[in-house]
C-alpha positions as CSV (number, residue, x, y, z in Angstrom):
1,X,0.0,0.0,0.0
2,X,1.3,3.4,-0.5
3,X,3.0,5.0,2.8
4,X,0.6,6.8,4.9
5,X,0.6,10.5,3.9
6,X,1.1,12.6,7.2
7,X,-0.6,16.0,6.3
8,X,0.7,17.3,9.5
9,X,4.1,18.5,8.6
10,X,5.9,20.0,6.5
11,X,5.1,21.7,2.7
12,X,1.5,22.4,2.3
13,X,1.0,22.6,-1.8
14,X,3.3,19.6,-2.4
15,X,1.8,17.1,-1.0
16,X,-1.8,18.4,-1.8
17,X,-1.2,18.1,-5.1
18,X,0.2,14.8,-5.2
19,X,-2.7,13.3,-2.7
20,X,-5.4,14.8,-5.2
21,X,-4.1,13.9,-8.7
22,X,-4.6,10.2,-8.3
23,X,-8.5,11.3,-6.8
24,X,-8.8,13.9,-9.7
25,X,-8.1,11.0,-12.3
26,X,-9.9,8.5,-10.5
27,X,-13.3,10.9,-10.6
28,X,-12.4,11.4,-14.4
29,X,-12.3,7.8,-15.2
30,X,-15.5,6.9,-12.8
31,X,-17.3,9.7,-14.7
32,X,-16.2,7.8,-18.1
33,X,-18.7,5.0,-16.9
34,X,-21.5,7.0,-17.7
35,X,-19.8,9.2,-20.5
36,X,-18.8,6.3,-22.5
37,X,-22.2,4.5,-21.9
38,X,-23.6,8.2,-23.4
39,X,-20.9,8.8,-25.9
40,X,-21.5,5.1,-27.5
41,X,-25.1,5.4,-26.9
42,X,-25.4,8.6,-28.8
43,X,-23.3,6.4,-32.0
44,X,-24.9,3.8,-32.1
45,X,-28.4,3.8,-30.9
46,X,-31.5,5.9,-30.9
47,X,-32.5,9.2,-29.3
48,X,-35.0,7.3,-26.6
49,X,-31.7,4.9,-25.5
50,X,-29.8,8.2,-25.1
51,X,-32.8,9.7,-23.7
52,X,-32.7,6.6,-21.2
53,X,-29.3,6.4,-20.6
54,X,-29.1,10.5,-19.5
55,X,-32.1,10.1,-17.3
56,X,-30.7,6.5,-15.7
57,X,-27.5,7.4,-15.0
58,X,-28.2,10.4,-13.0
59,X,-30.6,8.7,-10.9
60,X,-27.4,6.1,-10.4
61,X,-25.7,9.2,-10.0
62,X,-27.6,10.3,-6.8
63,X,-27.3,6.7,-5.4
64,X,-23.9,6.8,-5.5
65,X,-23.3,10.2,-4.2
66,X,-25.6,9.4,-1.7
67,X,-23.4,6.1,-0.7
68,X,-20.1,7.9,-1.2
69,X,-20.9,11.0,0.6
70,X,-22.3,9.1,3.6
71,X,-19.2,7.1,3.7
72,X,-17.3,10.6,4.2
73,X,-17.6,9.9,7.5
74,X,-15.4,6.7,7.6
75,X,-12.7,9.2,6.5
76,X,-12.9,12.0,8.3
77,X,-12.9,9.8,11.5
78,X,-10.0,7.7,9.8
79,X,-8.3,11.2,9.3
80,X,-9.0,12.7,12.6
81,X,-7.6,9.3,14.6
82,X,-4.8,9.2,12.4
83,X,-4.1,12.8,13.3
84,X,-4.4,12.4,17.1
85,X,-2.0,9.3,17.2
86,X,-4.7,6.6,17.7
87,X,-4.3,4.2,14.7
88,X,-5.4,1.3,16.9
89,X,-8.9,2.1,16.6
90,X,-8.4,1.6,12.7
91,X,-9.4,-1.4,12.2
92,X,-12.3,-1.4,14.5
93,X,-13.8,2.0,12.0
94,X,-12.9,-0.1,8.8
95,X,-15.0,-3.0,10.6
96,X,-18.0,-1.3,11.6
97,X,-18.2,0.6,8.1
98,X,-17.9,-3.0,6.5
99,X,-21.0,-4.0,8.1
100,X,-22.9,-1.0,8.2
101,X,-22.6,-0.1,4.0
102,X,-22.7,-4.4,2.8
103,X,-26.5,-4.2,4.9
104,X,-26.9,-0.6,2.8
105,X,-26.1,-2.5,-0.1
106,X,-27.8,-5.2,-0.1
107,X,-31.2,-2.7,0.9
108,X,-30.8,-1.0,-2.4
109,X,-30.0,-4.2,-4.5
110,X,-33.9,-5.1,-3.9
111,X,-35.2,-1.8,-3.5
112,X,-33.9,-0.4,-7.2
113,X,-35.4,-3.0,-9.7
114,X,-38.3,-3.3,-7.9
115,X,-38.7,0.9,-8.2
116,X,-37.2,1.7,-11.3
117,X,-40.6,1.8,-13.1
118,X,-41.9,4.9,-10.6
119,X,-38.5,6.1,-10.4
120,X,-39.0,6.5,-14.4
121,X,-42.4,7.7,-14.0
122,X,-41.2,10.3,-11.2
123,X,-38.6,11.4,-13.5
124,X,-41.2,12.1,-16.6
125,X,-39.0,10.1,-18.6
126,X,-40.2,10.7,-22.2
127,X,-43.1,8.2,-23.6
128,X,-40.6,7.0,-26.0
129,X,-38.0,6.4,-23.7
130,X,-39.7,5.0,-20.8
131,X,-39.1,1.6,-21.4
132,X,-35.1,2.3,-22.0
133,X,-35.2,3.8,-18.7
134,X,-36.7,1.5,-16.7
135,X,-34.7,-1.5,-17.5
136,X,-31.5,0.8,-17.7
137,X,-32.6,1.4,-13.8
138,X,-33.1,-2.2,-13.1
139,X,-30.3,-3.8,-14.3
140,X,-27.8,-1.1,-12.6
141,X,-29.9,-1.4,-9.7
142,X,-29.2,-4.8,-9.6
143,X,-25.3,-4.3,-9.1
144,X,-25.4,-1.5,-7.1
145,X,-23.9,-3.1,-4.3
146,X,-20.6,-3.3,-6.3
147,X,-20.9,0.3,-6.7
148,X,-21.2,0.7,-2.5
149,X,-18.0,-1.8,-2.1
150,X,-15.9,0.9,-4.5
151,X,-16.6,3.7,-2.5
152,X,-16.2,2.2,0.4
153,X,-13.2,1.2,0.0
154,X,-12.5,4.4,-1.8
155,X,-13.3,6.2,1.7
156,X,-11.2,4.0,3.6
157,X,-8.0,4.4,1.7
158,X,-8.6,8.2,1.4
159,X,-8.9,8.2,5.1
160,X,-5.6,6.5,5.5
161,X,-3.8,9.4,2.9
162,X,-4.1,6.6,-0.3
163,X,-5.0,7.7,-3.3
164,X,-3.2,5.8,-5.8
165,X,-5.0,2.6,-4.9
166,X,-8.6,3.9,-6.0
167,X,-7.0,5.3,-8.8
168,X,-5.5,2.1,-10.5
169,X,-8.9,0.1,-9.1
170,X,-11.1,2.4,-11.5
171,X,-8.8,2.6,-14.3
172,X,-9.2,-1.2,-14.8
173,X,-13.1,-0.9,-14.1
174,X,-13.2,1.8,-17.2
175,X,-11.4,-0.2,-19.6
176,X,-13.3,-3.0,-18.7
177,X,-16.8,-0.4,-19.0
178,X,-15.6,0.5,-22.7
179,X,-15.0,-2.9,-24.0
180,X,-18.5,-3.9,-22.8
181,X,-20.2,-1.3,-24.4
182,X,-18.5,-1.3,-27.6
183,X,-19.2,-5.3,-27.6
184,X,-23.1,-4.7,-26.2
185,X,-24.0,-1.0,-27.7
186,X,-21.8,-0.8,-30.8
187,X,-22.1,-4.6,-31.9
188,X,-24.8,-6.6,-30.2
189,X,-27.1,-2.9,-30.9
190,X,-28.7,-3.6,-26.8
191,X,-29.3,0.3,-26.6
192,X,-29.5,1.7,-22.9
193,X,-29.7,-1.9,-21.5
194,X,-26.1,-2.8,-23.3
195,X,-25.0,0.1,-21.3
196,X,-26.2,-0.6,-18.0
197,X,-24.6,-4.3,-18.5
198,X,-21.5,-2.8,-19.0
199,X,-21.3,-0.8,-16.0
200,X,-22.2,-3.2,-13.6
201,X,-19.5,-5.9,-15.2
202,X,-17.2,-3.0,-14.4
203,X,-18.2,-2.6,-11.2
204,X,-17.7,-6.1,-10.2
205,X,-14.4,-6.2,-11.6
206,X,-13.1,-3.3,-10.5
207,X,-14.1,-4.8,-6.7
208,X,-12.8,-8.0,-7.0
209,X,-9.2,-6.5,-8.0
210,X,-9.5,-4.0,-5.3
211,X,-10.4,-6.9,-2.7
212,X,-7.3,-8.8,-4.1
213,X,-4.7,-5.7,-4.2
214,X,-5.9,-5.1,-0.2
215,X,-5.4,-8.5,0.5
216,X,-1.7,-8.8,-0.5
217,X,-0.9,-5.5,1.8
218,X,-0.7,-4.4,4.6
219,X,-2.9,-1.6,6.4
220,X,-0.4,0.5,9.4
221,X,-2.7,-1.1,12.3
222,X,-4.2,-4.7,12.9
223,X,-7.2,-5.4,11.1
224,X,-9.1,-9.0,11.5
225,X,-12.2,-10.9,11.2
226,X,-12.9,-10.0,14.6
227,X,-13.3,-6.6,13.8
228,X,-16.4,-6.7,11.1
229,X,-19.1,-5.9,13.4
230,X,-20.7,-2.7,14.5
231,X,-19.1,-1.1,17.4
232,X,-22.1,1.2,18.5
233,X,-19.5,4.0,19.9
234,X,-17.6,3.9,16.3
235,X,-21.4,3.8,14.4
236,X,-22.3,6.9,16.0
237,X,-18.9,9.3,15.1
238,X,-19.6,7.8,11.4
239,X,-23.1,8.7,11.4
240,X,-22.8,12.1,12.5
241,X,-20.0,12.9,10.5
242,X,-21.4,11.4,7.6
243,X,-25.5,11.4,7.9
244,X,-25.3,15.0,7.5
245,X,-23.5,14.9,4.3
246,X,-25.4,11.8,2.8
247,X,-28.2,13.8,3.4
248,X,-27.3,16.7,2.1
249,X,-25.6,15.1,-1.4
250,X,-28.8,13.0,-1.5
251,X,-31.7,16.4,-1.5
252,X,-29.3,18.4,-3.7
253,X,-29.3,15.0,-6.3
254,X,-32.9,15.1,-6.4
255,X,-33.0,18.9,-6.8
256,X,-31.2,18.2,-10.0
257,X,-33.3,15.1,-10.8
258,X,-36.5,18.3,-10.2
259,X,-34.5,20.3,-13.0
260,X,-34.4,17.5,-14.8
261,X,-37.9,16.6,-14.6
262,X,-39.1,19.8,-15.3
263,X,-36.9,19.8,-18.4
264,X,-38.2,16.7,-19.4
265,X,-41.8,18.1,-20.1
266,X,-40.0,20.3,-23.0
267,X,-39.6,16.9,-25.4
268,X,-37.2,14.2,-25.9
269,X,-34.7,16.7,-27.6
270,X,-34.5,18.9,-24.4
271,X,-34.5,15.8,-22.6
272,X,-31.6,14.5,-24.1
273,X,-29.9,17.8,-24.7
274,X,-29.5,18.1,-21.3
275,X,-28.6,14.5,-20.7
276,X,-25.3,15.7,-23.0
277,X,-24.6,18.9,-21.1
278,X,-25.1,17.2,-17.5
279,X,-22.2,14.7,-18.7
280,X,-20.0,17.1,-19.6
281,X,-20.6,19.0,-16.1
282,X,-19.8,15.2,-14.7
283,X,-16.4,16.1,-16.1
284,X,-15.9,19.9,-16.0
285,X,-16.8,19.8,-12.0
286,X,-14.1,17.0,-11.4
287,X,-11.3,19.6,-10.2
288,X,-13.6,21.4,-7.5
289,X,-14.7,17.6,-6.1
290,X,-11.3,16.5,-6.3
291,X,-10.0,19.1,-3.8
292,X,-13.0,18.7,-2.0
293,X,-12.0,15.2,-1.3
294,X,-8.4,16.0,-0.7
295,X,-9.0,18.9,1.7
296,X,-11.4,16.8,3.9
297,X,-8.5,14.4,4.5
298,X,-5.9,16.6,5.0
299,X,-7.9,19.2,7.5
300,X,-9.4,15.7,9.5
301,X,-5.5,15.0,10.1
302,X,-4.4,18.9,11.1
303,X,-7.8,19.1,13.3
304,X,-7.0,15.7,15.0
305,X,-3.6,16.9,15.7
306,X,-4.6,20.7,16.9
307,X,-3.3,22.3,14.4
308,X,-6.1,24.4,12.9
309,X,-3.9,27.3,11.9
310,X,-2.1,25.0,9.0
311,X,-5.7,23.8,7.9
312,X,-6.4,27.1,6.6
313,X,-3.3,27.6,5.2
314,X,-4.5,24.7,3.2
315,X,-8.0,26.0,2.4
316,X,-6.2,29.1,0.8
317,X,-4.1,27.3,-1.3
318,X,-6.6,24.6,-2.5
319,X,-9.0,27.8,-3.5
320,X,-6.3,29.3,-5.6
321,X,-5.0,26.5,-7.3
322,X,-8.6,25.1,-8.0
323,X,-9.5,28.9,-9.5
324,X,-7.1,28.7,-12.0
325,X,-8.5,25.4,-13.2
326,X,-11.7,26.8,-13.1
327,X,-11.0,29.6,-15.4
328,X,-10.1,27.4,-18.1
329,X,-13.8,25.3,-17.6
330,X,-15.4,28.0,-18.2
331,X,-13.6,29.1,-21.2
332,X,-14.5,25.8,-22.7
333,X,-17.7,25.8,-21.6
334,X,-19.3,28.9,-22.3
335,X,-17.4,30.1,-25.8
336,X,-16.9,25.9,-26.5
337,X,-19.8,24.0,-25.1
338,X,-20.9,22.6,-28.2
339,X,-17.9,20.9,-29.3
340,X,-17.7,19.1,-26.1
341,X,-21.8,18.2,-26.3
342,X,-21.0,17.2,-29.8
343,X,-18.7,14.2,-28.2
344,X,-21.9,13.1,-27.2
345,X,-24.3,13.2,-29.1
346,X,-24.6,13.4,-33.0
347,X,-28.2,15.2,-33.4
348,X,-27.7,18.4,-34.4
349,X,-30.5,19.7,-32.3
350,X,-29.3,17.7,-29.6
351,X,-25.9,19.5,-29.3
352,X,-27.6,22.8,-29.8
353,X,-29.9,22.0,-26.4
354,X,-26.9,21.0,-24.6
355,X,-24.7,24.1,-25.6
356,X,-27.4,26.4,-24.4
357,X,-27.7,24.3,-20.5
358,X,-24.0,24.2,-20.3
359,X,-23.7,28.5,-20.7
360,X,-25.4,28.4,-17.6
361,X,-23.1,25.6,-15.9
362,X,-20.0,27.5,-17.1
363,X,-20.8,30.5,-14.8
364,X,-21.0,27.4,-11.9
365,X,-17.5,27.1,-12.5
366,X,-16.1,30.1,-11.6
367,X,-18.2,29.7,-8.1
368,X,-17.8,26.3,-7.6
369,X,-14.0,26.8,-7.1
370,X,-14.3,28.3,-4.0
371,X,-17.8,26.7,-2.6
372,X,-16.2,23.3,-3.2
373,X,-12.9,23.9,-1.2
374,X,-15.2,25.3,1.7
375,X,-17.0,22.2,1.5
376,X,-14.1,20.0,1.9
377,X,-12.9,22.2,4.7
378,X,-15.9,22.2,6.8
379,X,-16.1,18.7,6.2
380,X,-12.7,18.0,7.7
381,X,-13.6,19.8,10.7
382,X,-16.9,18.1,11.1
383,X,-18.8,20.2,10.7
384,X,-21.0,18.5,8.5
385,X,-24.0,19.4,9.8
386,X,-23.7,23.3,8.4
387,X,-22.8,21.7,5.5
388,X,-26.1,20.2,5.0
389,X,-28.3,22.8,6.1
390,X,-26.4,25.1,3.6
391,X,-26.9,22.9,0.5
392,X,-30.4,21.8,0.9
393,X,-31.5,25.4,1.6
394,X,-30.0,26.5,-1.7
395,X,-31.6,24.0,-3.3
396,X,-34.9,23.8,-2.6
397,X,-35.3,27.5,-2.1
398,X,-32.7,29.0,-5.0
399,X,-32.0,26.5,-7.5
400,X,-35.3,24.8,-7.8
401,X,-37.6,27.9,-7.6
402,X,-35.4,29.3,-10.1
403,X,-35.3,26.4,-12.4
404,X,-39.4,26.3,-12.4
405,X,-40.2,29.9,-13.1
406,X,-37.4,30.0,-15.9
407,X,-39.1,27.2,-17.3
408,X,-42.7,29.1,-16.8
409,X,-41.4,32.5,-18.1
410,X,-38.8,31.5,-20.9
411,X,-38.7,27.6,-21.5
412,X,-35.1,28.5,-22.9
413,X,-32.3,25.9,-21.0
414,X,-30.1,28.6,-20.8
415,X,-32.1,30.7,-18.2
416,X,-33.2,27.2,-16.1
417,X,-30.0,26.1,-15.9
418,X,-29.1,29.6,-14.4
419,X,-30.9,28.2,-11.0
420,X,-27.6,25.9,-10.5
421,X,-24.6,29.6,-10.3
422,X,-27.9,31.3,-8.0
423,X,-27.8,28.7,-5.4
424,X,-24.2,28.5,-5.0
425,X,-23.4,32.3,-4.7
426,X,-26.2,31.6,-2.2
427,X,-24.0,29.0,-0.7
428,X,-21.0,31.1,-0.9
429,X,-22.4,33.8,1.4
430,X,-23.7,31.1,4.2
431,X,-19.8,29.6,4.0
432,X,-18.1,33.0,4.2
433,X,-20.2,33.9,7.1
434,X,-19.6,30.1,8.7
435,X,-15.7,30.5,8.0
436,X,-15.7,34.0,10.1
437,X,-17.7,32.8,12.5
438,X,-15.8,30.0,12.9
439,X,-12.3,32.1,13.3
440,X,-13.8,34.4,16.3
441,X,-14.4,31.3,18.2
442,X,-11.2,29.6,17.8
443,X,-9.0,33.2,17.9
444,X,-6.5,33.0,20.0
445,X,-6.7,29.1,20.4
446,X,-4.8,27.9,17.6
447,X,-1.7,26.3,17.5
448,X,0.8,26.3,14.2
């Protein structure tokens, strides 16, 4: 395994760098599940499989932010003991989160298939793409407990300052995710339900060679059989550092899965105009996420140790690096966008749908950077708590509001899609006042 990273010491921007790299490229190839499934959809198949696909996949999308963001708290607590000193109680966190996310699992393995019908319905999939969308549902609902295993683990090695091993686990999963959907989409013409068979093969694969890798190395504390099973002191830390942020990931994914409902009553060609623009967000937002991720480890390890002074340090630098890369998204995006839908999709109409959501996502961008970093910091702290508050109240009373009277007034995707920038410069103000409010109580009780 790679050495433990200690965030504690030392050079700030160095190793911050080199801990989010390996999470930057694994987001971009875990996005490339659904991008590829759209990109070869959009080749080789119909406008209701693309249709299908776009609507499917972000519904898997919210399940697996949902599962991902929940285990957040296996990291930060990972982080935080790490950072204190206390690596014994490693192996007894790694237990209890075995238990806690393979019952998880196995909940939403029956629960999916058996939904995806109203869960296409609730999503006002198009009549012509209903079908495509339920069975795309059902048969990734079927192997969605291979997608809670990856992040899992994921979270675990994170936690422990790893972020190579996710990396080279999802790389294999996307190559394996391409060569089925060439094989299903492109040869065998299966449509949506080629594509969801190819990303739950992946899935599976890239498990089993992550289960296989652990095995053959070693983790920097004792871990047994003994520990898998819930340790009610350990449940409770995970919960409430991540319960807040499942929750929170899981209202925001269905105030986009509103947007996208509401878009759906404009047609199929809206419908899967935004499909393409929402998978080149998947891909444009990767940077923001990445340091997201990165800075909740490295502030869980500087908090743990008391050293709250060098965690903002971090926050500083993470927001300046990530705003350079944010500039250069929203070049692409706003004066670019319909090159990059036209990866997607080949319908002329299509692309021009996209290009005109994505104007509005490239503004997101430039805010994002910042909101993002927050997010990751606060997170770190555990804090998580403001965190959700903050996210579902832009949602539900920014973004969506905005979204539906655009829709009412307009019906043009540009001006909907300009309810996703509202509700994060609504987020940024509740963060800048957290942050300051934060710094009066801890003035004067910092240590460097």
């Amino acid at each position: 395994m790679e050495q433990l990273r200690d965030f504690t010491k030392g050079p700030i921007l160095g190793p911050l760098l080199a801990f989010s790299m390996p999470i930057l490229l694994a987001l971009f190839l875990q996005s490339l599940y659904g991008a590829v499934d759209l990109l070869v959809v959009g080749k080789y198949a119909l406008s209701q499989d693309v249709s299908a696909v776009a609507i499917g996949s972000q519904l898997m999308q919210t399940v697996t932010g949902l599962v991902s963001s929940f285990a957040m708290g296996t990291t930060v607590l990972l982080g935080q003991k790490l950072g204190e000193g206390r690596r014994e109680e490693g192996g007894r966190i790694i237990g209890t989160s075995v238990v806690v996310f393979l019952l998880a699992g196995a909940v939403l393995t029956l629960a999916l298939p058996l939904l995806s019908g109203t869960l296409a319905r609730a999503m006002n999939a198009p009549a012509e793409a209903f079908a495509e969308t339920r069975r795309y549902v059902a048969i990734c609902g079927c192997g969605v407990l291979m997608i809670v295993a990856y992040n899992v683990l994921g979270s675990i090695l994170r936690g422990l300052g790893d972020s190579r091993t996710p990396l080279m686990t999802v790389a294999i999963a996307s190559v394996c995710n391409v060569a089925g959907d060439l094989v299903l989409v492109a040869l065998l013409h299966l449509g949506a339900a080629g594509a969801a068979l190819a990303t739950v093969f992946s899935q599976t694969v890239s498990v089993l060679v992550s289960l296989l890798v652990l095995r053959r190395r070693r983790l920097p504390f004792s871990f047994s059989k003994r520990d898998v099973r819930i340790e009610p002191p350990i449940l409770r830390r995970i919960v409430r550092f991540g319960a807040p942020v499942a929750l929170s990931d899981l209202l925001v994914g269905l105030s986009f899965l509103v947007i996208l409902a509401i878009v759906n009553r404009l047609g199929l060609t809206a419908s899967a105009g935004v499909g393409v623009a929402e998978k080149v967000c998947a891909f444009i937002m990767l940077i923001p996420i990445a340091f997201m991720q990165a800075m909740s480890s490295y502030v869980a390890q500087n908090h743990g140790a008391g050293k709250d002074a060098r965690a903002e340090r971090g926050l500083r630098i993470a927001v300046l690096v990530s705003t350079a890369f944010g500039a250069v998204m929203f070049w692409l995006s706003f004066f670019h966008g319909d090159l990059l839908c036209g990866i997607f999709a080949r319908d002329a109409e299509v692309i021009a749908a996209g290009y005109d959501y994505l104007r509005a996502y490239a503004i997101d961008c430039l805010l994002t950077c910042f909101l993002f970093c927050f997010v990751g910091f606060f997170n770190g702290l555990g804090e998580t708590a403001f965190v959700m508050v903050q996210s579902i109240a832009a949602a539900f009373l920014v973004r969506i509001p905005v979204a539906w009277w655009m829709s009412r007034t307009t019906g043009r995707l540009f001006f909907i899609g300009l309810g996703i920038p509202c509700s994060t410069v609504a987020q940024l103000v509740a963060c800048f006042a957290f942050y300051a409010r934060l710094r009066r109580r801890t003035q004067g009780q910092i240590k460097t």
